[in-house]
NUGU-781942 format. One line per 8 residues: for each residue x, y, z of N, C-alpha, C, O. Coordinates in nm, 2 decimals. Layout:
<sites>
X:Y:Z:X:Y:Z:X:Y:Z:X:Y:Z  ...
</sites>
This chain:
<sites>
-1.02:0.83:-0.74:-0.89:0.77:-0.73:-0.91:0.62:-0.75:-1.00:0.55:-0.70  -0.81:0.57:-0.83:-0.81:0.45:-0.86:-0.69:0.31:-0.84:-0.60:0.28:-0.91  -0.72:0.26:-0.74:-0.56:0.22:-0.76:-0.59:0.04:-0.75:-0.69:-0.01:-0.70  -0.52:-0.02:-0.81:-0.48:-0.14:-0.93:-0.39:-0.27:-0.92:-0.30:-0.27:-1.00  -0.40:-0.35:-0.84:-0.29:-0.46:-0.87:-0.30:-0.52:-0.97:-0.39:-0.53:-1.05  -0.16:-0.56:-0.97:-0.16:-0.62:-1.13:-0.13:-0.75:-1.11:-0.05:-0.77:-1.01  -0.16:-0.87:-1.19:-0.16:-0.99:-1.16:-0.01:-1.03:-1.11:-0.01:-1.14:-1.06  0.09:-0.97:-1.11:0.21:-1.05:-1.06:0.18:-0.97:-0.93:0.17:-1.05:-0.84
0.16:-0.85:-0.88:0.14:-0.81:-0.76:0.08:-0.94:-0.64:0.11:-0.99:-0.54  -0.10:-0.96:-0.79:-0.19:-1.02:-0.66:-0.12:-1.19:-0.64:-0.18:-1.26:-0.57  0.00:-1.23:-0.71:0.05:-1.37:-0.68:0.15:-1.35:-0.57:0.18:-1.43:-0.48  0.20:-1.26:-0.57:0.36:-1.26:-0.49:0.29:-1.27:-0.36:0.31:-1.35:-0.28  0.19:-1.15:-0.35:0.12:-1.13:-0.19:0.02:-1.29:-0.15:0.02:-1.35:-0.04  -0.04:-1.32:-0.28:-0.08:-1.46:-0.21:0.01:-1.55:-0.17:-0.02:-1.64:-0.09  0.10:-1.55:-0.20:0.23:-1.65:-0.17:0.28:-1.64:-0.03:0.34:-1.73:0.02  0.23:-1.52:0.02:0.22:-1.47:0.21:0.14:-1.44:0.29:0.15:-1.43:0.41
0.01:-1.42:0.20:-0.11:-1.34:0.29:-0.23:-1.36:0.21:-0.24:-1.35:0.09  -0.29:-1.38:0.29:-0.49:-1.33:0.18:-0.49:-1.20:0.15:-0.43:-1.10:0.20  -0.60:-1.20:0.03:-0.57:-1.06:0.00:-0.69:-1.00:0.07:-0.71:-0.88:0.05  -0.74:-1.04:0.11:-0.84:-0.97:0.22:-0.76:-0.90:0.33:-0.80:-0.81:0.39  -0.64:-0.96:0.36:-0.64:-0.90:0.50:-0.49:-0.82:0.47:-0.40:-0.84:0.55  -0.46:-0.73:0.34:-0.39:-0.64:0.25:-0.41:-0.45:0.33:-0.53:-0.42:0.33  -0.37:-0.40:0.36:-0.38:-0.26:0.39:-0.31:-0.16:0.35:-0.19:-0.20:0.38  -0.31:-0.03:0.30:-0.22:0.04:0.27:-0.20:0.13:0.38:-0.30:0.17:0.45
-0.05:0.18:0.41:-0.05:0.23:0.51:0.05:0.41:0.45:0.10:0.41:0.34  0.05:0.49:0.51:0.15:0.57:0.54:0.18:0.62:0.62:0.13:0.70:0.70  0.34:0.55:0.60:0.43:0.61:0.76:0.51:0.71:0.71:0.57:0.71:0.60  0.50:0.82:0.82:0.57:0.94:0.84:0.70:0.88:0.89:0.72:0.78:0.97  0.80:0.96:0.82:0.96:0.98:0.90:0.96:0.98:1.06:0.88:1.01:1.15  1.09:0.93:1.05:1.09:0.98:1.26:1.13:1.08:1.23:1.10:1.16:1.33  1.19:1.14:1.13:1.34:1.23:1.18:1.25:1.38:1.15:1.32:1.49:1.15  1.11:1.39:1.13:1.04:1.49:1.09:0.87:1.45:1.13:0.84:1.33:1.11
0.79:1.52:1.16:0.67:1.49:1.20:0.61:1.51:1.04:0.50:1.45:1.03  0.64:1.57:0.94:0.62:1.64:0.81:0.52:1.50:0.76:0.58:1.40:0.72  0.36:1.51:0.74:0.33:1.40:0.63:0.42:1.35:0.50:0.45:1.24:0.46  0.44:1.51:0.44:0.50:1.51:0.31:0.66:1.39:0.31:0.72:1.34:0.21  0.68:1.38:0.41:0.85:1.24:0.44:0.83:1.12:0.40:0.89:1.05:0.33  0.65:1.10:0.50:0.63:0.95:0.48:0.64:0.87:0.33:0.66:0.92:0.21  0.63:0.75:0.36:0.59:0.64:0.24:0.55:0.54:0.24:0.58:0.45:0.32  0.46:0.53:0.15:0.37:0.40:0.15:0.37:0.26:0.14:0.44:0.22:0.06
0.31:0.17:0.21:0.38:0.06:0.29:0.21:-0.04:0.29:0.11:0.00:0.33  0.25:-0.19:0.23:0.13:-0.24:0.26:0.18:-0.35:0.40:0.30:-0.39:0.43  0.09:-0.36:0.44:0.04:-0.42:0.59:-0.08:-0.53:0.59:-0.19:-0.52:0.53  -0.03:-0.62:0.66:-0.08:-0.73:0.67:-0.18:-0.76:0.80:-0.12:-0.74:0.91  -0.29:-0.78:0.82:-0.34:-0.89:0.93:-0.35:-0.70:1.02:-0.34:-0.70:1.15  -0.37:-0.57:0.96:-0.38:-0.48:1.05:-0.49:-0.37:1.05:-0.51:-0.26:1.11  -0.57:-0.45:0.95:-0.72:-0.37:0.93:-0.77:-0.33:1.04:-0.81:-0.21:1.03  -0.78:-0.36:1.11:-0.89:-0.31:1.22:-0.84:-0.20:1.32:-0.91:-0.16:1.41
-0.69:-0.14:1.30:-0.62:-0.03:1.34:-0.69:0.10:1.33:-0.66:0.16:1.23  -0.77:0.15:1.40:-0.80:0.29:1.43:-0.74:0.41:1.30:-0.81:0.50:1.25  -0.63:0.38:1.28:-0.56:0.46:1.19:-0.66:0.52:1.04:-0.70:0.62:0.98  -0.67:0.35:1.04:-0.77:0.34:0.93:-0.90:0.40:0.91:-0.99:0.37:0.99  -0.93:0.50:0.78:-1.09:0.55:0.79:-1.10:0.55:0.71:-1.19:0.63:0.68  -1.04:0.51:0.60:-1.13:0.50:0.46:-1.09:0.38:0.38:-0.98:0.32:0.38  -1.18:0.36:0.30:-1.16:0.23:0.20:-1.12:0.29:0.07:-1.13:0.40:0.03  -1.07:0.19:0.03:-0.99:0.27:-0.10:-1.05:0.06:-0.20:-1.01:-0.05:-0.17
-1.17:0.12:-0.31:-1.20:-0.02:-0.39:-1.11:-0.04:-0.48:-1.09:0.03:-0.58  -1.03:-0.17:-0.43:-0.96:-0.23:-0.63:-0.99:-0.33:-0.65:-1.08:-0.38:-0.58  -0.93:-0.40:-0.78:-0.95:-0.50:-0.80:-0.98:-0.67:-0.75:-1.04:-0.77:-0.79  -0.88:-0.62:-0.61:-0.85:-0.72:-0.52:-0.97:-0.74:-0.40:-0.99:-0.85:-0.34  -1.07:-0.61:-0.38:-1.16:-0.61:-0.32:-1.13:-0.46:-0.24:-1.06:-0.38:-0.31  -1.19:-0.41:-0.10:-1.18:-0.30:-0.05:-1.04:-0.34:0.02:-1.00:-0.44:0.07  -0.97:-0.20:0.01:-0.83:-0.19:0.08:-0.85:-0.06:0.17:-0.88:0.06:0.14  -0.82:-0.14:0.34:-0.84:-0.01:0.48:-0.71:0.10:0.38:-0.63:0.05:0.29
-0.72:0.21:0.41:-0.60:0.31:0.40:-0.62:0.44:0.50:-0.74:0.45:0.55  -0.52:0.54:0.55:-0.56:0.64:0.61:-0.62:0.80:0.56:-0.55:0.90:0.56  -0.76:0.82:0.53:-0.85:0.93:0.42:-0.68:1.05:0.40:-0.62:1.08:0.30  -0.65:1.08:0.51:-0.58:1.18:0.51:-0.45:1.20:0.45:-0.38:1.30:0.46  -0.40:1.04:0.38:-0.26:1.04:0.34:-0.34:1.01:0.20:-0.25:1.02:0.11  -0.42:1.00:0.14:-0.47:0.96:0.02:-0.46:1.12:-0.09:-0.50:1.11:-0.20  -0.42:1.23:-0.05:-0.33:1.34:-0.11:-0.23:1.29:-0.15:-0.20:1.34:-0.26  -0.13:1.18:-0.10:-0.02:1.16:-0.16:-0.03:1.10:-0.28:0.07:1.11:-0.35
-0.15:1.01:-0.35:-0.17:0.94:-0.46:-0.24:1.01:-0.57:-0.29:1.12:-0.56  -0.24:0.94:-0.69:-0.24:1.04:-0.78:-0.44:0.95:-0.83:-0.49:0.86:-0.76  -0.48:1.01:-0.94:-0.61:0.93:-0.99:-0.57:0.77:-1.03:-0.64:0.68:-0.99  -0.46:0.76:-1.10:-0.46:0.62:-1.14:-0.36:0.57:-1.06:-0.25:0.62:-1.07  -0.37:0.47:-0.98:-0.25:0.40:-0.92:-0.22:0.24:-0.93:-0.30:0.15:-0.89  -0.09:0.22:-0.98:-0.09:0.10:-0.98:0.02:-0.02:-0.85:0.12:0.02:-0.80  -0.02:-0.13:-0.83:0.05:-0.16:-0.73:0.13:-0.26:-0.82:0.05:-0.30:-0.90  0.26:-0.33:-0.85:0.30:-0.39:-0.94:0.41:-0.50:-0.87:0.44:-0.46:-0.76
0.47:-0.61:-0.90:0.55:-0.65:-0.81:0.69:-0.67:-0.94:0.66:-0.70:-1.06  0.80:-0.66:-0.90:0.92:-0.66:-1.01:1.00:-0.79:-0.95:1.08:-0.79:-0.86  0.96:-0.89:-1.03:1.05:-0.97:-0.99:1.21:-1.02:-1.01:1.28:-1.12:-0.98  1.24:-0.90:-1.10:1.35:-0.92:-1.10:1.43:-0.83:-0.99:1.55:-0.82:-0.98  1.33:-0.75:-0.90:1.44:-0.67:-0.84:1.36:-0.73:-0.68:1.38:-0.69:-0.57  1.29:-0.82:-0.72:1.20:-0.88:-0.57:1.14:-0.77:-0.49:1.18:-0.75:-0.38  1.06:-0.72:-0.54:0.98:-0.59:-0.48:0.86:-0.55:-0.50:0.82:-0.55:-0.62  0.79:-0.50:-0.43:0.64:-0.41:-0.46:0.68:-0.30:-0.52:0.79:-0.26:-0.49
0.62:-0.25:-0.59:0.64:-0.13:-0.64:0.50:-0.03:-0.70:0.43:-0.07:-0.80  0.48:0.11:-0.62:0.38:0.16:-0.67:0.41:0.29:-0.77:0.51:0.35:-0.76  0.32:0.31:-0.86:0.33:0.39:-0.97:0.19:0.47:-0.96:0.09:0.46:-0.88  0.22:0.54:-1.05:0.10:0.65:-1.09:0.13:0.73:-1.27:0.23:0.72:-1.35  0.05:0.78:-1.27:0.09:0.84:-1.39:0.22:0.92:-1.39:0.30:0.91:-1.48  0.23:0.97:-1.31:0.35:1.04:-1.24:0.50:0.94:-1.21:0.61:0.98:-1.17  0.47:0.85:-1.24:0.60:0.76:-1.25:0.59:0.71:-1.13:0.47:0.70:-1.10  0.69:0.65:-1.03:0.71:0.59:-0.91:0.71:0.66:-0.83:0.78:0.75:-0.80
0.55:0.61:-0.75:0.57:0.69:-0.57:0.65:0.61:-0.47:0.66:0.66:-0.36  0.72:0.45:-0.48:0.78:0.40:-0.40:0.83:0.27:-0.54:0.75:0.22:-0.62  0.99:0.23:-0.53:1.01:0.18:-0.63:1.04:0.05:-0.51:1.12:-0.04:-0.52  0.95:0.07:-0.39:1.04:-0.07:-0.31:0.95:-0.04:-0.18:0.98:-0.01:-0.07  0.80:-0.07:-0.27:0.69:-0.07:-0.17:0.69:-0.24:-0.10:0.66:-0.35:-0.14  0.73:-0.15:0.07:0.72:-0.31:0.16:0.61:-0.34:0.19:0.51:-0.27:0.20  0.63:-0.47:0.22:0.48:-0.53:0.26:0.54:-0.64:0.37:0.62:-0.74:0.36  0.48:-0.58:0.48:0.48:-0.67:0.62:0.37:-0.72:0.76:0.25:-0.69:0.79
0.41:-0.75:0.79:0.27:-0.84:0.83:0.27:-0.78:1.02:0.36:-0.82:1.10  0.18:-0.70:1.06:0.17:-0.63:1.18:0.19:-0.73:1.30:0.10:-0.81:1.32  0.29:-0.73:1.39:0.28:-0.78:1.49:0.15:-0.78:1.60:0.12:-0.66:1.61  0.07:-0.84:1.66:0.01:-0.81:1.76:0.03:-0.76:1.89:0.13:-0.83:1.90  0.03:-0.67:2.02:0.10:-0.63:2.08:0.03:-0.67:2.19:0.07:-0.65:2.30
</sites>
């Protein structure tokens, strides 16, 4: 599996965060425990969350993600940012797995 930022991606996220401290997440629905609901969500400053067990290498360096939601991605993935619609957005060969991939930065608790 391969997944890819693309240079307007890795500027928008520098403009808020290091890209070291970048994570891919997937959240399940409330309204269903079903993995198949969730969607993918990058996360800031939350690496070190338990959730996390596998590394996923791009270009940007190793990205934490959860081994067990990594079925929802396809071999090639790209992470892209659209600035005309002000958004992340992830793709695959398969077209759009989130056309309004958020990226937020984890509270501490």
């Amino acid at each position: 599996m391969k997944l890819t930022f693309t240079d307007s991606a890795i500027t928008e996220i520098q403009k808020r965060y290091e890209l070291k401290d970048i994570s891919l997440f997937y959240a399940v629905g409330d309204d269903c425990g079903c993995p198949s609901t969730g969607i993918f969500m990058l996360k800031a400053h939350d690496a070190g969350m338990a959730e996390y067990d596998a590394i996923i290498e791009t270009n940007i360096g190793p990205v934490p993600a959860q081994k067990w939601a990594l079925v929802f991605l396809d071999s090639d993935n790209v992470i892209d940012f659209n600035a005309g619609q002000h958004a992340f957005q992830l793709k695959s060969e398969r077209g759009f797995l989130n056309m309004n991939l958020l990226l937020e930065q984890t509270v501490a608790q």
